[in-house]
C-alpha positions in Angstrom: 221.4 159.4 -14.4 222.1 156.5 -16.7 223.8 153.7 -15.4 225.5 150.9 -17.3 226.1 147.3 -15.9 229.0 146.1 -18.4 230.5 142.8 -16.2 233.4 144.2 -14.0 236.7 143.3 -14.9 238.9 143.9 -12.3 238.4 144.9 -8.4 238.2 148.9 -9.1 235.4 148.2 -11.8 233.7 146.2 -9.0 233.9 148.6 -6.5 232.7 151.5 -9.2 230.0 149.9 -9.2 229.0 148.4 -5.9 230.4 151.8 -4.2 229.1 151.5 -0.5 229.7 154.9 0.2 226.4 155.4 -2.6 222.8 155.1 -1.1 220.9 153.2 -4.1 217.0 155.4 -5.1 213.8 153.6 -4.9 214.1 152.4 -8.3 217.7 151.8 -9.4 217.9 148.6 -10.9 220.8 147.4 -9.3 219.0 146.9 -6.1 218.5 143.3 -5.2 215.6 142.1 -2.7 216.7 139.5 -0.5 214.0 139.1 1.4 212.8 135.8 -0.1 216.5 134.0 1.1 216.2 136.0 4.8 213.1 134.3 5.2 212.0 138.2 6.0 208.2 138.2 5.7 207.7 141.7 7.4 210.1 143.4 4.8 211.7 146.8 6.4 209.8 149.2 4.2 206.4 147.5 4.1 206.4 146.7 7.9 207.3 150.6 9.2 204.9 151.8 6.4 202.1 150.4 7.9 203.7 150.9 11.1 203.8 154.7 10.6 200.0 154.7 9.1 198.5 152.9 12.0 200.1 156.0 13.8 198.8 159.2 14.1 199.7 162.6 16.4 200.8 163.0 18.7 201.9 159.1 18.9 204.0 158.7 15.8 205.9 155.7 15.3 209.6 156.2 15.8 212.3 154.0 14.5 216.1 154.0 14.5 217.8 152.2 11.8 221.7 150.7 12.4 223.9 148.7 11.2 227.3 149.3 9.5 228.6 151.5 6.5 227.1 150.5 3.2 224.9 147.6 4.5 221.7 149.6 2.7 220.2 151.4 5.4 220.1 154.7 3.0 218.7 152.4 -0.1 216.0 150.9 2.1 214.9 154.6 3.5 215.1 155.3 0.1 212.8 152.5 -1.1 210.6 153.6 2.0 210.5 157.3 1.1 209.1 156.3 -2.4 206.5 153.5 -0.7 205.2 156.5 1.6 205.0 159.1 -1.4 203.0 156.5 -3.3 200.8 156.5 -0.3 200.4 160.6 -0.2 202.8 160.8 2.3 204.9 163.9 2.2 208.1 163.0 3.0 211.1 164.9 4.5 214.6 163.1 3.7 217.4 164.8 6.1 220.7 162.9 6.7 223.5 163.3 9.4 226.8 164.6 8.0 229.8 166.6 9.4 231.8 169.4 8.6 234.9 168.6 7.1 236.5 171.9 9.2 235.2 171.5 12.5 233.7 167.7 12.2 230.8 168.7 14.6 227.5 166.3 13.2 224.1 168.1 11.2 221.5 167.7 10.0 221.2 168.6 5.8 218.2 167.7 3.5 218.1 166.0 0.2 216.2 166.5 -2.9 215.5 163.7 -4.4 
């Protein structure tokens, strides 16, 4: 998919294209890396990638990721998927959704 950064001009170009509703891949380049201005050392992805290879079965490491709609969990499990692939993980991607019908929560996998 080919993305185009022309300058917004007005708030619905903005929000185009900062949707928060749309997880940003491993290697979109409108992904930003704050880490340097958090003062964040450990950054998410490299810290529970070494976390999960200092684990092994049946111990895994476990981790839950929060924090509110379209603050880049999704982009940073993203970022991590790709990390661990590089590493000869194989990764599984599955996120939470519900039915429009019956709004009961599963569980549906991604290609990416």
């Amino acid at each position: 998919m080919q993305i185009t950064l022309d300058p917004a001009k007005n708030i619905d170009d903005a929000y185009k294209a900062c949707d928060p509703e749309e997880a940003l891949l491993a290697e979109d380049r409108r992904y930003v890396d704050l880490s340097d201005v958090r003062d964040d050392d450990n950054h998410l992805t490299r810290m529970i990638a070494r976390r999960i290879k200092r684990h092994s079965a049946p111990n895994f490491h476990k981790k839950l990721v929060t924090g509110h709609r379209g603050c880049g969990k999704s982009t940073e499990l993203h970022r991590l998927r790709a990390k661990l692939e590089d590493q000869n993980y194989f990764v599984i991607y599955l996120t939470s959704v519900r039915d429009k019908k019956s709004r009961q929560p599963f569980l549906k996998s991604e290609k990416i």
